[in-house]
DSSP file (Angstrom, degrees, kcal/mol; ACC not computed):
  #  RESIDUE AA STRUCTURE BP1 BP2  ACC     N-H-->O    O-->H-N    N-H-->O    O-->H-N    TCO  KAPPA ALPHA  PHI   PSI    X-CA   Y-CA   Z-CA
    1    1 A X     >        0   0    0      0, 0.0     4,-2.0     0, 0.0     3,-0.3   0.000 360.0 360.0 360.0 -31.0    0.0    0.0    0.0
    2    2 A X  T  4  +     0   0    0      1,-0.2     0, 0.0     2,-0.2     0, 0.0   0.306 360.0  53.9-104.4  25.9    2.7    2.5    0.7
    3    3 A X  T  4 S+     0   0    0      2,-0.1     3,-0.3     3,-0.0    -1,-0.2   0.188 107.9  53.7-117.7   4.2    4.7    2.0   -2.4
    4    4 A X  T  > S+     0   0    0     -3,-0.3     4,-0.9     1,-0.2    -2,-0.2   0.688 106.7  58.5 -93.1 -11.2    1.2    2.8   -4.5
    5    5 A X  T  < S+     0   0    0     -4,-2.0    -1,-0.2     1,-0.2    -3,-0.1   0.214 102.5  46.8 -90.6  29.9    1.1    5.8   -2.4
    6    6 A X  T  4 S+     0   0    0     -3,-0.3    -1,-0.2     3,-0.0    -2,-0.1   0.133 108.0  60.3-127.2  45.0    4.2    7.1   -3.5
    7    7 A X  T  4 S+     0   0    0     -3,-0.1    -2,-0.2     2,-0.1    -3,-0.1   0.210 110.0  44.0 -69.5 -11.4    3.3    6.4   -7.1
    8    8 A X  S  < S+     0   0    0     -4,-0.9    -3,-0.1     1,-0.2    -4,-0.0   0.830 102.1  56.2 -93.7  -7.7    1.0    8.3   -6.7
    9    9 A X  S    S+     0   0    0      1,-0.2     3,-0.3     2,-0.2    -1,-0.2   0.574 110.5  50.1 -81.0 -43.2    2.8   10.7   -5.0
   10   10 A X  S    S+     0   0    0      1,-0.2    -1,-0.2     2,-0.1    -2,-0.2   0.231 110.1  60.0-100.5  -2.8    5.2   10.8   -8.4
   11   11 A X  S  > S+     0   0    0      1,-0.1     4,-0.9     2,-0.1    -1,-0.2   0.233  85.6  75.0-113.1  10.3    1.8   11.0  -10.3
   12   12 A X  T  4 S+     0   0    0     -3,-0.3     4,-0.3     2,-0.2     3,-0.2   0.797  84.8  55.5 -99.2  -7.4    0.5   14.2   -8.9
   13   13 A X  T  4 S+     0   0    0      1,-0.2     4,-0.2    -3,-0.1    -1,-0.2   0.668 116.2  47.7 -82.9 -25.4    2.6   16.9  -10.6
   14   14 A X  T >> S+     0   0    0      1,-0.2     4,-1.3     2,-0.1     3,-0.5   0.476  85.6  85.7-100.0  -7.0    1.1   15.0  -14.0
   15   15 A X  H 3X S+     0   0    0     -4,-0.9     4,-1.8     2,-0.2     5,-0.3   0.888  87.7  57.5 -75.1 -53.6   -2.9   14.7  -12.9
   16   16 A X  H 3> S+     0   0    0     -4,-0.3     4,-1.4     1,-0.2    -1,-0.2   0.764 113.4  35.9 -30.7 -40.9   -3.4   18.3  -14.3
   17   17 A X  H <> S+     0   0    0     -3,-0.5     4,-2.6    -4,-0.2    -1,-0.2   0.905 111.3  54.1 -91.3 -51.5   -2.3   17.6  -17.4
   18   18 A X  H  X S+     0   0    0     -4,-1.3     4,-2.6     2,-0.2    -2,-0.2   0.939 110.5  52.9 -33.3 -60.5   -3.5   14.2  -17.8
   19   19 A X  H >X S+     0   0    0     -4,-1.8     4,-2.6     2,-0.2     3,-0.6   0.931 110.5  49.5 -50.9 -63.5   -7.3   15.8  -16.9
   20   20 A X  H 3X S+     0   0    0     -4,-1.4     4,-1.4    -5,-0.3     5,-0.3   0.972 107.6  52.2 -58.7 -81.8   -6.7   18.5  -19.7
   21   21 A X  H 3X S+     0   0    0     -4,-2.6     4,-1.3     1,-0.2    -1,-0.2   0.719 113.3  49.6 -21.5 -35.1   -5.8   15.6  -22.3
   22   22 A X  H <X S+     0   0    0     -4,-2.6     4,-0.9    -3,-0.6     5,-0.3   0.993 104.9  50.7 -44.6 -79.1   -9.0   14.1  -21.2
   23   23 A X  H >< S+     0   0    0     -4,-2.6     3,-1.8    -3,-0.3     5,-0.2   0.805 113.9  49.4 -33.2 -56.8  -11.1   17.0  -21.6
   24   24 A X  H >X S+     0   0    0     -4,-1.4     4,-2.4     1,-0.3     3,-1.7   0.911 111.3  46.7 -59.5 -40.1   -9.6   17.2  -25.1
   25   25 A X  H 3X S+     0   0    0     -4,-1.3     4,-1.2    -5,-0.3     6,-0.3   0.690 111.6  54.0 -36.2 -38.3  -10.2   13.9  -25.9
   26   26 A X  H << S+     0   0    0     -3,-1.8    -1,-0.2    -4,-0.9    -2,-0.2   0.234 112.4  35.9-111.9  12.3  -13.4   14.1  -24.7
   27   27 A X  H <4 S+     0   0    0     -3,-1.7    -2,-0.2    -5,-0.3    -1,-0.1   0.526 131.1  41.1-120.1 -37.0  -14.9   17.2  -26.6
   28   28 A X  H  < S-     0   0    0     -4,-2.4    -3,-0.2    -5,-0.2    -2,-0.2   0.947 139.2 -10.2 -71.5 -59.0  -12.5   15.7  -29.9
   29   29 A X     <  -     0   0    0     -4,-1.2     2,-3.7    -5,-0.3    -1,-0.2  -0.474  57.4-168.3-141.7  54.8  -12.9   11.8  -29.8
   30   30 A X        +     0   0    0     -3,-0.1     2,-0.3    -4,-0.1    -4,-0.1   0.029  55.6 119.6 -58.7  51.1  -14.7   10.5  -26.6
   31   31 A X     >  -     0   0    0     -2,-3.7     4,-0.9    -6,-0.3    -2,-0.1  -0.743  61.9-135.8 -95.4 163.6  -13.5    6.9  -27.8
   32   32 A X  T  4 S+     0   0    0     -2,-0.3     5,-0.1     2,-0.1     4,-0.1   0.933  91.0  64.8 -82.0 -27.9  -11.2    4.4  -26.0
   33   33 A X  T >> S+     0   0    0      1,-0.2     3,-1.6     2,-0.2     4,-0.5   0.928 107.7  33.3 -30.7 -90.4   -9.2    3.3  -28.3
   34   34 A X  H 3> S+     0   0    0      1,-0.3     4,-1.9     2,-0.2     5,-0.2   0.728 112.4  58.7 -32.4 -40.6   -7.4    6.3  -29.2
   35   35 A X  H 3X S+     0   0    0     -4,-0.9     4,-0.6     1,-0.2    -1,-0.3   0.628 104.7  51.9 -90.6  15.3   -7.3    7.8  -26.0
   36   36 A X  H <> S+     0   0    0     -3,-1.6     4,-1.1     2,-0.1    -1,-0.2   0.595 111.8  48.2 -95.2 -15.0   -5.5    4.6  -24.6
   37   37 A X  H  X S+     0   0    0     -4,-0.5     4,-1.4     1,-0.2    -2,-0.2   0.811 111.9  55.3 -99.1 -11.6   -2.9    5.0  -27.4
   38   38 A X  H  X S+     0   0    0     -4,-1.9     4,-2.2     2,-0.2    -1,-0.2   0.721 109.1  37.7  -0.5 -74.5   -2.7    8.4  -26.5
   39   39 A X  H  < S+     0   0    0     -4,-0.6    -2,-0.2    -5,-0.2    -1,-0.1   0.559 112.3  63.0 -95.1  -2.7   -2.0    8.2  -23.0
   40   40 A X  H >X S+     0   0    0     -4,-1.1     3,-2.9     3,-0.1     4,-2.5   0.794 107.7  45.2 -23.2 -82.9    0.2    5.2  -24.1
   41   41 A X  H 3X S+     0   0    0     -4,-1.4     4,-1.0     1,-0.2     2,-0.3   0.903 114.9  43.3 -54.1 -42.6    2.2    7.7  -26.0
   42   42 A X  H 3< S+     0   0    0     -4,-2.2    -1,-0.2     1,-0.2    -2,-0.1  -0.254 108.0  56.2-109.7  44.3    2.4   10.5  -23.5
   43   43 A X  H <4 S+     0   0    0     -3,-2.9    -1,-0.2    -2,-0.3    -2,-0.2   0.154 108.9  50.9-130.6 -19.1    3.2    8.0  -20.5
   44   44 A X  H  X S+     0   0    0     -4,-2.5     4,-3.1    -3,-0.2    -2,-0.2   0.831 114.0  49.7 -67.0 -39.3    6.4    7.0  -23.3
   45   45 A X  H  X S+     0   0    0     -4,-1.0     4,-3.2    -5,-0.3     5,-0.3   0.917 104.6  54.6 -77.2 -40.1    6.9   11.0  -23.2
   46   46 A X  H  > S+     0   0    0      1,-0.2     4,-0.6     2,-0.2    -1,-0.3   0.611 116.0  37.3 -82.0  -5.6    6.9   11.5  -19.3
   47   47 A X  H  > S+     0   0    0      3,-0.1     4,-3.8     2,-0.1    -1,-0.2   0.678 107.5  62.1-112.0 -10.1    9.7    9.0  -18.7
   48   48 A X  H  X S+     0   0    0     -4,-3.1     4,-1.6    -5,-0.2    -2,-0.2   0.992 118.3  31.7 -40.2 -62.8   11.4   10.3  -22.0
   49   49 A X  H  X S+     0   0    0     -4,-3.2     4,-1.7     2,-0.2     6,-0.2   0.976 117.5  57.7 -62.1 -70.7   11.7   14.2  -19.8
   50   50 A X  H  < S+     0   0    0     -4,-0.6     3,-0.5    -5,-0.3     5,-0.3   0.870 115.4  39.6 -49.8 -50.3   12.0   12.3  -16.3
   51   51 A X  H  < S+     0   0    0     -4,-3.8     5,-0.3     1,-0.2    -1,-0.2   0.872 119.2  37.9 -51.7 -72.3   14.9   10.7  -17.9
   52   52 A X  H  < S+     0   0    0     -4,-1.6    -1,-0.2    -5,-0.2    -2,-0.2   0.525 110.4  61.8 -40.6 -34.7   16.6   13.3  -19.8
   53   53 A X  S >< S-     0   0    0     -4,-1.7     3,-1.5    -3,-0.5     4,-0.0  -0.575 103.9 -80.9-122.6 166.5   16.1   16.5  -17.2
   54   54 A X  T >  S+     0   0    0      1,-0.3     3,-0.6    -2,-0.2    -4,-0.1   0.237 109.2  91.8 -70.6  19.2   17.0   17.0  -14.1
   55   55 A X  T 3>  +     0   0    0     -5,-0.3     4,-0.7     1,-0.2     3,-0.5   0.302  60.3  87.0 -83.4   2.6   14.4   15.1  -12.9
   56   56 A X  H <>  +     0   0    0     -3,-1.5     4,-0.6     1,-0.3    -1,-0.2   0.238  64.3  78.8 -80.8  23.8   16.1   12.0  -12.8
   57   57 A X  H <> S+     0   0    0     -3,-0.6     4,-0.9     2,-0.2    -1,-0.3   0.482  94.5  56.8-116.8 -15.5   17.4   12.4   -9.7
   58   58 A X  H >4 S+     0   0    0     -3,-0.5     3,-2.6     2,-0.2     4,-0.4   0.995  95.3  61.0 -46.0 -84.0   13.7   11.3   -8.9
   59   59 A X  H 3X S+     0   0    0     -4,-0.7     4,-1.9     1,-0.4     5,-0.3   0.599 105.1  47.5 -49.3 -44.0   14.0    8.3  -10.7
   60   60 A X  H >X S+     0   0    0     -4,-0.6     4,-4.2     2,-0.2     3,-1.0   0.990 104.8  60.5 -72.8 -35.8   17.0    7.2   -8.1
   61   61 A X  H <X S+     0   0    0     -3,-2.6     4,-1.9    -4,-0.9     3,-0.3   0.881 114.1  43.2 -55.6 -72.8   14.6    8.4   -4.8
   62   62 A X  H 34>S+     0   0    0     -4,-0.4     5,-0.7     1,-0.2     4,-0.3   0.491 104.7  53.3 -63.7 -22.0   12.4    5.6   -6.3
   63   63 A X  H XX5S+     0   0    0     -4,-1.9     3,-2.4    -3,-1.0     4,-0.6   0.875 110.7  57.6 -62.9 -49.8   14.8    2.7   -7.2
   64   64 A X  H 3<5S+     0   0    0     -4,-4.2    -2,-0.2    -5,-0.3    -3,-0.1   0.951  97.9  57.1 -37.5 -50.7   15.7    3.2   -3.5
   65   65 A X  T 3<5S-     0   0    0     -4,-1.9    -1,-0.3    -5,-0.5    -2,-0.2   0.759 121.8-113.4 -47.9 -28.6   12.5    2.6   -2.7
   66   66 A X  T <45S+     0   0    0     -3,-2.4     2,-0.4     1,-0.5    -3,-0.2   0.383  82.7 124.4  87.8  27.4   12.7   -0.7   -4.5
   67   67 A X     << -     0   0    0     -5,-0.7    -1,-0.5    -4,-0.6     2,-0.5  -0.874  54.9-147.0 -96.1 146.5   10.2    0.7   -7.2
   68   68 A X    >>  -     0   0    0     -2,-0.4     4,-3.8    -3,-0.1     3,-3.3  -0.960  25.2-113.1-118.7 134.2   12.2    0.2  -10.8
   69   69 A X  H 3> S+     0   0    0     -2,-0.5     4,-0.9     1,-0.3    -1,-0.1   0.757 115.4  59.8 -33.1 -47.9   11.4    2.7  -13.2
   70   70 A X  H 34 S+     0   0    0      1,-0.2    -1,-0.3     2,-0.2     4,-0.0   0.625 111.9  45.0 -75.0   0.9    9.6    0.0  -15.6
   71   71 A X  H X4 S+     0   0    0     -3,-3.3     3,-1.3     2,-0.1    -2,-0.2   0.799 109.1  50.2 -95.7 -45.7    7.3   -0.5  -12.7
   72   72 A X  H 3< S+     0   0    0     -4,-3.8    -3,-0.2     1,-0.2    -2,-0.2   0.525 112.7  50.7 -80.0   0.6    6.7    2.9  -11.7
   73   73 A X  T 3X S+     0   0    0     -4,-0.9     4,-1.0    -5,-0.3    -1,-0.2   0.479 111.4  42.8 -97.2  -3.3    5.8    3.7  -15.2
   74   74 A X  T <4 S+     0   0    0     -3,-1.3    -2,-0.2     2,-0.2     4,-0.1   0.152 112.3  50.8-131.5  31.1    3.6    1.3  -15.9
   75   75 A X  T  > S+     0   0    0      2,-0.1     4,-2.3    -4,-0.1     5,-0.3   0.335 109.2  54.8-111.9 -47.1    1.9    1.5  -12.8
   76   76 A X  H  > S+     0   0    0     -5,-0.2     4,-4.1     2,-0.2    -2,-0.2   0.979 110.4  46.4 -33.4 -67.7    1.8    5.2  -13.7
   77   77 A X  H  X S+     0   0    0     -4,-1.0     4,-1.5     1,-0.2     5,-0.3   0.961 111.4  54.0 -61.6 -48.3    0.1    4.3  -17.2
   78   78 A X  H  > S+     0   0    0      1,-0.2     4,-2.1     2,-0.2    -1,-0.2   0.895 106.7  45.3 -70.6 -24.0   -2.3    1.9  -15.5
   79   79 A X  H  X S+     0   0    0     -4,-2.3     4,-2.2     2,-0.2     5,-0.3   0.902 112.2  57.3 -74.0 -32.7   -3.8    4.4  -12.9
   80   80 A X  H >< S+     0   0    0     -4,-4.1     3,-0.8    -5,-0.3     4,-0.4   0.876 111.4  49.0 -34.3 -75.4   -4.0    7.1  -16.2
   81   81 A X  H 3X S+     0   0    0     -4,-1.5     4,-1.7     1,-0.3     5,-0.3   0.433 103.9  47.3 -40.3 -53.4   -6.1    4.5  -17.7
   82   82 A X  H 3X S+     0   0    0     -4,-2.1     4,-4.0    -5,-0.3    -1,-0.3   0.976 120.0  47.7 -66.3 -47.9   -8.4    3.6  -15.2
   83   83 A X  H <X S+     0   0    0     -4,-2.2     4,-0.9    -3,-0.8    -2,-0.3   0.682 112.3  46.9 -56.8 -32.4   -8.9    7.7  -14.8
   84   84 A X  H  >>S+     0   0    0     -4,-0.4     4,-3.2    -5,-0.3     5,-0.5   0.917 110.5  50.6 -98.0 -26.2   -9.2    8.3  -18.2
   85   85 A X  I  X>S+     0   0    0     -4,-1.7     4,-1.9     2,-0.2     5,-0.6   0.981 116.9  43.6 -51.9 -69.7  -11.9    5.3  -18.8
   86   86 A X  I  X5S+     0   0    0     -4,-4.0     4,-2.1    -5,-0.3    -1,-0.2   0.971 114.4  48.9 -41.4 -54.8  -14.0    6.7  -16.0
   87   87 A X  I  X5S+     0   0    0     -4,-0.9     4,-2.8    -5,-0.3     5,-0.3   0.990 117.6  39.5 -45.9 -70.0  -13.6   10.1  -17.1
   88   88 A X  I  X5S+     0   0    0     -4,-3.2     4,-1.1     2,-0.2    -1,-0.2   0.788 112.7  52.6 -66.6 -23.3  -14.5    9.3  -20.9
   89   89 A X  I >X<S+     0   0    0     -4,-1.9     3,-2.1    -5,-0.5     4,-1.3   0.915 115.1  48.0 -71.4 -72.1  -17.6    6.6  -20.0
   90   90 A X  H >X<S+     0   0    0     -4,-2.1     4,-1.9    -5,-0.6     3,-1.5   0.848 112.5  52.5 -37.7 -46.6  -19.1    9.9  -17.6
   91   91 A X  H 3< S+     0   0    0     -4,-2.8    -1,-0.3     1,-0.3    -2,-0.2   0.799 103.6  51.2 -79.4 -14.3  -18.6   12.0  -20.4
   92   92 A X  H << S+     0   0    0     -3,-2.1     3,-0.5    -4,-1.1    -1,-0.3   0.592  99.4  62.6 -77.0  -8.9  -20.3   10.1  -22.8
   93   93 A X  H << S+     0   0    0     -3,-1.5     2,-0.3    -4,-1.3    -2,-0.2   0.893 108.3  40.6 -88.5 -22.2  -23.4    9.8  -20.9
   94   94 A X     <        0   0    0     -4,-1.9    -1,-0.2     1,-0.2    -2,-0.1  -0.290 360.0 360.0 -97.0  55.2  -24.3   13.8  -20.7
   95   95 A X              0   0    0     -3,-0.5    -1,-0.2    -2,-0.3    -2,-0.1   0.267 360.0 360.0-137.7 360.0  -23.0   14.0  -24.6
C-alpha cells in the first residue's frame, strides 16, 4: 500500500495535465481506443523528460524505494487508464 502511495505521489505533478488531455479527448474523440494510445504515447513522453532533465534524480529516490522505473511507469500508465476510462464513459453519458 505504501509504495502505491508514492506512485502516486510521483503522479501528482502530472494529474493536471492528464485531466486537460481528457477533456480534449473528450470534446474531440470520446473513444477508448485512441485515448489509450494516447495516453500510451504520453506516458512513453513522461519518462522520456523524467529521464533526460534534471528530474532523474527522482527516478533514483524511487529505485531506492525498491520501485524500478519499468514498474513505476507502468503503474503510472495503468492508474492514467483507469482515470481516463472513468472520465470518458461519464462523459459520454451527458454527450
Amino acid at each position: 500500500m505504501q509504495r502505491l502511495l508514492t506512485i502516486l505521489a510521483f503522479y501528482k505533478p502530472f494529474v493536471v495535465w492528464s485531466f486537460a488531455v481528457n477533456a480534449l479527448m473528450g470534446f474531440f474523440n470520446p473513444h477508448l481506443a485512441p485515448a489509450i494510445v494516447t495516453k500510451l504515447f504520453l506516458t512513453v513522453f513522461v519518462w522520456y523528460y523524467v529521464s533526460e532533465t534534471n528530474a532523474k534524480r527522482k527516478l533514483t529516490f524511487y529505485k531506492n524505494l525498491g520501485i524500478s522505473t519499468f514498474k513505476l511507469f507502468s503503474s503510472l500508465f495503468l492508474v492514467d487508464i483507469i482515470l481516463t476510462i472513468s472520465f470518458l464513459l461519464v462523459f459520454k453519458e451527458f454527450t
